[in-house]
Biopython code that builds the backbone (N, CA, C, O; Angstrom):
import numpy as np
from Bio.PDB.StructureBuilder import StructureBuilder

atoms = [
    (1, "UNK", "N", (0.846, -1.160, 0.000)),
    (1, "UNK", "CA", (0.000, 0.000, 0.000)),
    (1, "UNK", "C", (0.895, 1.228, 0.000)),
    (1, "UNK", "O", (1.876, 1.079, 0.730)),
    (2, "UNK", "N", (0.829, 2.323, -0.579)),
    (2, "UNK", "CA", (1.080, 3.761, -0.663)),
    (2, "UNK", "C", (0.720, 4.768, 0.193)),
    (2, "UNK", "O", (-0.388, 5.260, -0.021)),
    (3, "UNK", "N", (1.455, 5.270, 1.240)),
    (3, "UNK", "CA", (0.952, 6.442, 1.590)),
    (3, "UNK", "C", (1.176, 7.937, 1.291)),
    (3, "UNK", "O", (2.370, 8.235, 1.307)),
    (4, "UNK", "N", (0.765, 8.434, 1.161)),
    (4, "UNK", "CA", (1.301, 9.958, 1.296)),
    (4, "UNK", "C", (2.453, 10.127, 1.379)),
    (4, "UNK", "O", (2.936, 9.158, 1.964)),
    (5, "UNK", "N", (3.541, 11.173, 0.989)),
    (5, "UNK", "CA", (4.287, 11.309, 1.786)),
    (5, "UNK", "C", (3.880, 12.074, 2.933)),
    (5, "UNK", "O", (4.558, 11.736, 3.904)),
    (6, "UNK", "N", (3.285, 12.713, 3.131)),
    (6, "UNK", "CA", (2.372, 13.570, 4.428)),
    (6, "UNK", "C", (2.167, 12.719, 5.974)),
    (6, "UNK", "O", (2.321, 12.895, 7.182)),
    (7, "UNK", "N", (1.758, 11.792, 5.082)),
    (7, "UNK", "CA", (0.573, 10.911, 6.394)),
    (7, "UNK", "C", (1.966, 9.801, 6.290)),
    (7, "UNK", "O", (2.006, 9.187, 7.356)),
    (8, "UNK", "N", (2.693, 9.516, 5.694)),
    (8, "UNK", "CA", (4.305, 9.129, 5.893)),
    (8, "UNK", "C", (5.043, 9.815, 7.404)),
    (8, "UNK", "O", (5.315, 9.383, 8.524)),
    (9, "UNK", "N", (5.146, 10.934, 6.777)),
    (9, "UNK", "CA", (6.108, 11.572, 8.037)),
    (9, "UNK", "C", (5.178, 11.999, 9.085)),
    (9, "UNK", "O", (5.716, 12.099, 10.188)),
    (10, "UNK", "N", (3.600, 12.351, 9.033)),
    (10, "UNK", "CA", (2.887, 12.095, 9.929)),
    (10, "UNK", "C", (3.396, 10.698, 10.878)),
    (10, "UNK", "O", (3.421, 10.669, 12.108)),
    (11, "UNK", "N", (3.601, 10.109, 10.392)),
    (11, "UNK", "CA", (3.593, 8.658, 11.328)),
    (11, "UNK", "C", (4.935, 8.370, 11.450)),
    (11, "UNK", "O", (5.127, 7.193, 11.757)),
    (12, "UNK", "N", (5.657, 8.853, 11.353)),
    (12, "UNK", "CA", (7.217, 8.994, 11.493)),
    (12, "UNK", "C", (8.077, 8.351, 10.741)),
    (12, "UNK", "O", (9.294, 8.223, 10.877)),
    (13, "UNK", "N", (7.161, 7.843, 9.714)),
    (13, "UNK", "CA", (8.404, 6.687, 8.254)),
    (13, "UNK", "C", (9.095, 7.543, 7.694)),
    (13, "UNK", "O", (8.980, 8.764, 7.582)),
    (14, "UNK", "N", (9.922, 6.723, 7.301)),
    (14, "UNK", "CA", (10.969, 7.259, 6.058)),
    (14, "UNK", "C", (11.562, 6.338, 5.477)),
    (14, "UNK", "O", (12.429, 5.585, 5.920)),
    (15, "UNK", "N", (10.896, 6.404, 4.021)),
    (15, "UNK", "CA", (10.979, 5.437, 3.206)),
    (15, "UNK", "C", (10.212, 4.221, 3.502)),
    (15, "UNK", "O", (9.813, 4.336, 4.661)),
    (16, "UNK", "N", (9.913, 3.375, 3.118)),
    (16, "UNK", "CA", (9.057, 2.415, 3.095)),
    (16, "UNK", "C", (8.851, 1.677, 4.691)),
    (16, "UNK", "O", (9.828, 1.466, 5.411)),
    (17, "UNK", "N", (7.681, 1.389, 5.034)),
    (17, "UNK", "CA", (8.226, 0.903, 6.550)),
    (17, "UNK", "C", (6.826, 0.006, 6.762)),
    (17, "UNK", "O", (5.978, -0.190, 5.892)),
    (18, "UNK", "N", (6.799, -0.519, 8.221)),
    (18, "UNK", "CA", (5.751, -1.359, 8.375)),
    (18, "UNK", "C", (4.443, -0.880, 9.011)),
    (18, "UNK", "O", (4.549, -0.390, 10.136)),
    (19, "UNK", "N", (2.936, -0.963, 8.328)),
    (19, "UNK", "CA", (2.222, -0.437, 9.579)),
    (19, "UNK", "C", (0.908, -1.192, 9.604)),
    (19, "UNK", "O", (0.337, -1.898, 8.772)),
    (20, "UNK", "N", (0.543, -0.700, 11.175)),
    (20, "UNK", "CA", (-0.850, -1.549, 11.397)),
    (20, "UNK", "C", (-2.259, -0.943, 11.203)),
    (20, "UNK", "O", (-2.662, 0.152, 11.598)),
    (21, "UNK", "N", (-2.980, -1.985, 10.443)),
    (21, "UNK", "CA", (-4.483, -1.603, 10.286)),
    (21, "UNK", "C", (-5.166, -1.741, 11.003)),
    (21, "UNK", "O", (-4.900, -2.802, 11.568)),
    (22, "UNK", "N", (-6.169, -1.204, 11.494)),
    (22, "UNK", "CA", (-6.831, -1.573, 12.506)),
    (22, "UNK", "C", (-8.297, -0.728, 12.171)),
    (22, "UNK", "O", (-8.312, 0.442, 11.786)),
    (23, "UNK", "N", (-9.521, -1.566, 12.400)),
    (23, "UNK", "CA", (-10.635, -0.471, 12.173)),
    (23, "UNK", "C", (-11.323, -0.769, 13.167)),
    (23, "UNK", "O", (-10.959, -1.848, 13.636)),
    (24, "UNK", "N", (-12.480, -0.123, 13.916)),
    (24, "UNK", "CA", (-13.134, 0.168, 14.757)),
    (24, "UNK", "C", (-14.396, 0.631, 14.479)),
    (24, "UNK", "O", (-14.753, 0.336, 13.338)),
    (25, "UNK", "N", (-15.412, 1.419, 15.293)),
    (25, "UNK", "CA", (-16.364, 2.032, 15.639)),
    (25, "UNK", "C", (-16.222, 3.644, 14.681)),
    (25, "UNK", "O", (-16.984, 4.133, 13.847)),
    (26, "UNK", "N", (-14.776, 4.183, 15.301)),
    (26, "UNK", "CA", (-14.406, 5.537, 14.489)),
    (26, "UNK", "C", (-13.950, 5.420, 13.342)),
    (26, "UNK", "O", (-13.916, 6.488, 12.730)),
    (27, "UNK", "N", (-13.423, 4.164, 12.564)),
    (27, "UNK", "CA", (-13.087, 4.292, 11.177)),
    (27, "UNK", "C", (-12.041, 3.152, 11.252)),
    (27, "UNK", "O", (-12.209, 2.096, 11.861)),
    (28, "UNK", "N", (-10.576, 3.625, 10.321)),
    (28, "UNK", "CA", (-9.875, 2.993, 10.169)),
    (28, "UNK", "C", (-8.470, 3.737, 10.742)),
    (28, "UNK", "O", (-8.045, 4.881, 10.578)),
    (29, "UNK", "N", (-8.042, 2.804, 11.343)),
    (29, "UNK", "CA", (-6.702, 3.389, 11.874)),
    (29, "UNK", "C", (-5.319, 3.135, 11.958)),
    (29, "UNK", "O", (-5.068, 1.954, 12.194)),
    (30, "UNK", "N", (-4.679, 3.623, 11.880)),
    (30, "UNK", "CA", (-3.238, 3.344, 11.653)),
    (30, "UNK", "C", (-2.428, 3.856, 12.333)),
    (30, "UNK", "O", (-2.238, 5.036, 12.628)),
    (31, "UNK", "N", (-1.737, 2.599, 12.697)),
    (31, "UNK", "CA", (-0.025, 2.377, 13.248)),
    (31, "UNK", "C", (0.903, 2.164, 12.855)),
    (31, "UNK", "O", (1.066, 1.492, 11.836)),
    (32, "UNK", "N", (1.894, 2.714, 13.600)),
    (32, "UNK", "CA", (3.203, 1.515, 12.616)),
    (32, "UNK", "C", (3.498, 0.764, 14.230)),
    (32, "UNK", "O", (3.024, 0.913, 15.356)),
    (33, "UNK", "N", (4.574, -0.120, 13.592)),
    (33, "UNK", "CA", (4.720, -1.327, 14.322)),
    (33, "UNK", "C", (6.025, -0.541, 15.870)),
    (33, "UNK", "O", (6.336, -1.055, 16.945)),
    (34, "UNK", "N", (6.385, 0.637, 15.334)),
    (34, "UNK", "CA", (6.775, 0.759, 17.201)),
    (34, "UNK", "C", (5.953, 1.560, 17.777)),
    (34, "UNK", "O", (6.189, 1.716, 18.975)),
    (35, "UNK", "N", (5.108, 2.104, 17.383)),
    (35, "UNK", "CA", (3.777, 3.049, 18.081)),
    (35, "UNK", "C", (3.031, 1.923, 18.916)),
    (35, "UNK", "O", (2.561, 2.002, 20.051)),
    (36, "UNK", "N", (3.060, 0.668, 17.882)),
    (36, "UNK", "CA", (1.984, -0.714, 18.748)),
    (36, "UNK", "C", (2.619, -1.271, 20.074)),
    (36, "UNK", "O", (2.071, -1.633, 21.115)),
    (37, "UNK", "N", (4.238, -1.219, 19.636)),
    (37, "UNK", "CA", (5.273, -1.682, 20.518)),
    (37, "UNK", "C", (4.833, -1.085, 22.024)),
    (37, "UNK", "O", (4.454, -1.627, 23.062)),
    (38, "UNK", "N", (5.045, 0.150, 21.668)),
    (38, "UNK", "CA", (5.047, 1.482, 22.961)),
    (38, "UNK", "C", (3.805, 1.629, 23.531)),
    (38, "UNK", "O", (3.786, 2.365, 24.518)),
    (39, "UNK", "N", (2.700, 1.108, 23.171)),
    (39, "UNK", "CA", (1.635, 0.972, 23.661)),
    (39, "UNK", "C", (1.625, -0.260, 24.164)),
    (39, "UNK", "O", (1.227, -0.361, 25.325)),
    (40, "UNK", "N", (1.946, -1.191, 23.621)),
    (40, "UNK", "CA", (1.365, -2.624, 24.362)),
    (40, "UNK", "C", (2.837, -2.166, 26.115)),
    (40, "UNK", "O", (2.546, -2.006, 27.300)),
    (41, "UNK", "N", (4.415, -2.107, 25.354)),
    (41, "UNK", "CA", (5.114, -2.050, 26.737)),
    (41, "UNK", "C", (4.115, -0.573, 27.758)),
    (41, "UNK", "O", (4.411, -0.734, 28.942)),
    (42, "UNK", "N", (3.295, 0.460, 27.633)),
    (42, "UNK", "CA", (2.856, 0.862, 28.325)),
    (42, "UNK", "C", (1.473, 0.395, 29.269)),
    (42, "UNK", "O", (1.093, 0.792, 30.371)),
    (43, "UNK", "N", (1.051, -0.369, 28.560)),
    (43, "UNK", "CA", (-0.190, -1.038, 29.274)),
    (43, "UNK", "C", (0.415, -2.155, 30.047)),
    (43, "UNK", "O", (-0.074, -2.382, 31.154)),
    (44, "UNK", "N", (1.644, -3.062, 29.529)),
    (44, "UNK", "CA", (2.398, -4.223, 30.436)),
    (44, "UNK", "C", (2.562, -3.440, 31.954)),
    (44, "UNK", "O", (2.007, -3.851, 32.973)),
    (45, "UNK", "N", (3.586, -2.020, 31.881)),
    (45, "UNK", "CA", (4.202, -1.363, 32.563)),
    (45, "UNK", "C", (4.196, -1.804, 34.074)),
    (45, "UNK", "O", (5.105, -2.161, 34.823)),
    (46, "UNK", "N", (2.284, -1.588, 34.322)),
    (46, "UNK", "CA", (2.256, -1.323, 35.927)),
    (46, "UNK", "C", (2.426, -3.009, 36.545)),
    (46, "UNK", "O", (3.152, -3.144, 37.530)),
    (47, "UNK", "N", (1.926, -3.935, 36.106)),
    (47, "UNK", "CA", (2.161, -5.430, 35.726)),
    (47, "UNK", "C", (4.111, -5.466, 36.248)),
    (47, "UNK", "O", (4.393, -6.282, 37.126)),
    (48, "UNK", "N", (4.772, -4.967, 35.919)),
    (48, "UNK", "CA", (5.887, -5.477, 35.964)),
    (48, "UNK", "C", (6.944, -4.735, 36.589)),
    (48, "UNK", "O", (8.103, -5.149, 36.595)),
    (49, "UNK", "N", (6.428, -3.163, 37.356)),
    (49, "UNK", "CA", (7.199, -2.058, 37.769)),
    (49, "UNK", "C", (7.569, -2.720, 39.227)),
    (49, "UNK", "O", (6.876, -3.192, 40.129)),
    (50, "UNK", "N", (8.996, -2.536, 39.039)),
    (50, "UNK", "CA", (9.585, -3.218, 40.819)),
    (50, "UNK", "C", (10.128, -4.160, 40.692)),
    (50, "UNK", "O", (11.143, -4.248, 41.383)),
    (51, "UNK", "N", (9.795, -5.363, 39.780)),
    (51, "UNK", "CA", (10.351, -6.289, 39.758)),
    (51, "UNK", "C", (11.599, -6.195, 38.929)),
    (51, "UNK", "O", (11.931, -5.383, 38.065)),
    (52, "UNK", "N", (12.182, -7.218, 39.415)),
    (52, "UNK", "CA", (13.520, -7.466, 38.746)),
    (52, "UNK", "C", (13.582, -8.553, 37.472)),
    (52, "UNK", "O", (12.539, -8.879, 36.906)),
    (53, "UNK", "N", (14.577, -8.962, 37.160)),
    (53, "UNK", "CA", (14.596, -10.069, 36.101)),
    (53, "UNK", "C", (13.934, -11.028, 35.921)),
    (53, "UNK", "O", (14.330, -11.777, 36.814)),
    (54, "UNK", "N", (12.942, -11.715, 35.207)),
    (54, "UNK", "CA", (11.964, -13.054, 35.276)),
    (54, "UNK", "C", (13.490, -13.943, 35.923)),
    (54, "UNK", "O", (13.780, -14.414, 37.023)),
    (55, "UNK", "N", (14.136, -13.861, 34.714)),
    (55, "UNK", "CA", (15.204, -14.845, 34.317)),
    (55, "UNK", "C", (15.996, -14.713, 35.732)),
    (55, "UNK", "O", (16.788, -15.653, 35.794)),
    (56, "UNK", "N", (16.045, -14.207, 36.447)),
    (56, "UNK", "CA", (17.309, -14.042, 37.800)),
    (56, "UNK", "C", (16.541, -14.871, 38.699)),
    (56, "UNK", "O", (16.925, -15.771, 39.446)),
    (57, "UNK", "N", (14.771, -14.157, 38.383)),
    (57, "UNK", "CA", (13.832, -14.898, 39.515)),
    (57, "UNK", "C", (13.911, -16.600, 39.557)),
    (57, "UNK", "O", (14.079, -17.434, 40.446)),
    (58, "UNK", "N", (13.703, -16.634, 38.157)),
    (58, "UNK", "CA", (13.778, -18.066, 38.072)),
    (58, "UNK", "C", (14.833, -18.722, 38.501)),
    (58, "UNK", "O", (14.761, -19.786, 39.116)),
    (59, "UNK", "N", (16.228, -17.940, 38.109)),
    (59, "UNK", "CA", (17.459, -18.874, 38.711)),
    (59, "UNK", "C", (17.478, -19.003, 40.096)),
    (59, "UNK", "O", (17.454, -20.072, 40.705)),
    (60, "UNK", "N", (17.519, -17.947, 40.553)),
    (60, "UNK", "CA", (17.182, -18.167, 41.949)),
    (60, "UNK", "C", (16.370, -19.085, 43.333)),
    (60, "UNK", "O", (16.653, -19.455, 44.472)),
    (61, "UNK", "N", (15.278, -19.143, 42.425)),
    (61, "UNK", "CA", (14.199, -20.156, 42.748)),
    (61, "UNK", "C", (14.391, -21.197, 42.754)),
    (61, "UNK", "O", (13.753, -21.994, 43.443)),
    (62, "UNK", "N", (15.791, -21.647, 41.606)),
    (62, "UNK", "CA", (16.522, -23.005, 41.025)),
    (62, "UNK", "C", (17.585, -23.617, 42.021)),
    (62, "UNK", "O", (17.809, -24.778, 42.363)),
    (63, "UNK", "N", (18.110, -22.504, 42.334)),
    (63, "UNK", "CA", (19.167, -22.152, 43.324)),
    (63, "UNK", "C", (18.787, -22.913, 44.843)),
    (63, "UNK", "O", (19.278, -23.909, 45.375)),
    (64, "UNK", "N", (17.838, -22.106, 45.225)),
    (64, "UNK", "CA", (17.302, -22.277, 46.666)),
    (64, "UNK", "C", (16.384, -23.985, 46.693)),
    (64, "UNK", "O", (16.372, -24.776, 47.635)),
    (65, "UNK", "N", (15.946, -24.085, 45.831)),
    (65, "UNK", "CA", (15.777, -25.774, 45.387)),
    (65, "UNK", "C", (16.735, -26.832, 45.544)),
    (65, "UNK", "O", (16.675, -27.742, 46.371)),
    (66, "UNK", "N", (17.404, -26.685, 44.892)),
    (66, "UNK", "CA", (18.571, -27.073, 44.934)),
    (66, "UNK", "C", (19.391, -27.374, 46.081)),
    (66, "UNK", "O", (20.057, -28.405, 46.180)),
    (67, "UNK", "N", (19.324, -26.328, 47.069)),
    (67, "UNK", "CA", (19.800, -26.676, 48.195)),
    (67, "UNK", "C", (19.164, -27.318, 49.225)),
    (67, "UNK", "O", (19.624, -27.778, 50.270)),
    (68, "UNK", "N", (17.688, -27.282, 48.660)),
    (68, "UNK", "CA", (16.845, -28.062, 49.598)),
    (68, "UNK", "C", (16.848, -29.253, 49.212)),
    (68, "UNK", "O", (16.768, -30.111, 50.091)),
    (69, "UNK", "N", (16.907, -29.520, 48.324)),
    (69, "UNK", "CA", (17.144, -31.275, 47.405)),
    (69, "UNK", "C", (18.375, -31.299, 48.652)),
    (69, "UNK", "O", (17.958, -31.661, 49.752)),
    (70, "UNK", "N", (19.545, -31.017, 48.578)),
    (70, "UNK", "CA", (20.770, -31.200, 48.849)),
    (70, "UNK", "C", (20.936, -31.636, 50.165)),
    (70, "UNK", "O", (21.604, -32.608, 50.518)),
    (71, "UNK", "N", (19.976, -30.490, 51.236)),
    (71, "UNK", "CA", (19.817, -30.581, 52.326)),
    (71, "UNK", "C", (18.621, -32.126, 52.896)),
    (71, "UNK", "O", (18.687, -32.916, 53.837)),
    (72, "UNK", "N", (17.843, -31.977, 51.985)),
    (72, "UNK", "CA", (16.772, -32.828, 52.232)),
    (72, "UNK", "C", (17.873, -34.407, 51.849)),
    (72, "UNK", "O", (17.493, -35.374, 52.509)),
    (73, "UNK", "N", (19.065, -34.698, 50.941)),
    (73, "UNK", "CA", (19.652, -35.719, 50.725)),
    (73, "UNK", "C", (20.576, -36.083, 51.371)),
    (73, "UNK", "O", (21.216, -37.134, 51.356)),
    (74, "UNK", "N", (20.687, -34.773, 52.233)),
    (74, "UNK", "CA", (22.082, -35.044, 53.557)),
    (74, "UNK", "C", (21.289, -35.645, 54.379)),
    (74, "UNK", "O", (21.805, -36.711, 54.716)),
    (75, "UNK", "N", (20.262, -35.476, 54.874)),
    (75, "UNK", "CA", (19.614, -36.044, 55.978)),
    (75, "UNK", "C", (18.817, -37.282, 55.929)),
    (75, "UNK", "O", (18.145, -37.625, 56.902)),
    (76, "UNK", "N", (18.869, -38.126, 54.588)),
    (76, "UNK", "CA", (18.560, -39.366, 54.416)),
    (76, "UNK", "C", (19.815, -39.928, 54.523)),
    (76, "UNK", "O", (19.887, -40.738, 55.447)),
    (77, "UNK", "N", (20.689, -39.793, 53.975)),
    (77, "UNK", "CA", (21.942, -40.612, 54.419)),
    (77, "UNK", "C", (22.432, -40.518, 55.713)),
    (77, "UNK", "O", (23.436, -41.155, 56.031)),
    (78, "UNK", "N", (21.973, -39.956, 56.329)),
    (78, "UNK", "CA", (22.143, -39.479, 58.021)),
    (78, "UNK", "C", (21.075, -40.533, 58.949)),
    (78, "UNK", "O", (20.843, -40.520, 60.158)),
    (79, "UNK", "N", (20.645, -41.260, 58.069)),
    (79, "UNK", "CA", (19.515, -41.823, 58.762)),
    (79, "UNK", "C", (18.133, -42.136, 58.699)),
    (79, "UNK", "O", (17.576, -42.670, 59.660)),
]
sb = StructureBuilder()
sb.init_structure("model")
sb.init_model(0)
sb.init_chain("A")
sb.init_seg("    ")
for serial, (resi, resn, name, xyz) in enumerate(atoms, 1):
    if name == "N":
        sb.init_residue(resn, " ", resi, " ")
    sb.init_atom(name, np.array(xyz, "f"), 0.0, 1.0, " ", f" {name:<3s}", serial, name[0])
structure = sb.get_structure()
């Protein structure tokens, strides 16, 4: 599809780029694909503010397991 160059730099392209269709109630509307980006990471936002790394959480979690396996296997051979 062709846009404008207008409704181009309206939407911040330059030169050919990617965008989203979307229609509704008010018409038809358009995105491009980091406007969708910046909206979806703003609606994630409050969901995930404070926390730290999934990936650290998880190791961690792996970690402290681990030592309970370890601990829980010292004390069968103990008796």
């Amino acid at each position: 599809m062709n846009l404008p160059a207008e409704m181009r730099r309206g939407l911040g392209l330059s030169g050919s780029g990617r965008v989203i269709l979307t229609q509704d109630a008010n018409g038809i509307r358009i995105t491009t694909a980091d406007q969708a980006l910046k909206r979806v990471q703003a609606l994630a936002a409050p969901f995930i503010q404070g926390r730290g790394s999934v990936v650290d959480e998880f190791i961690a979690e792996r970690r402290a397991e681990a030592v309970r396996e370890d601990v829980e296997a010292e004390g069968n051979e103990r008796g």
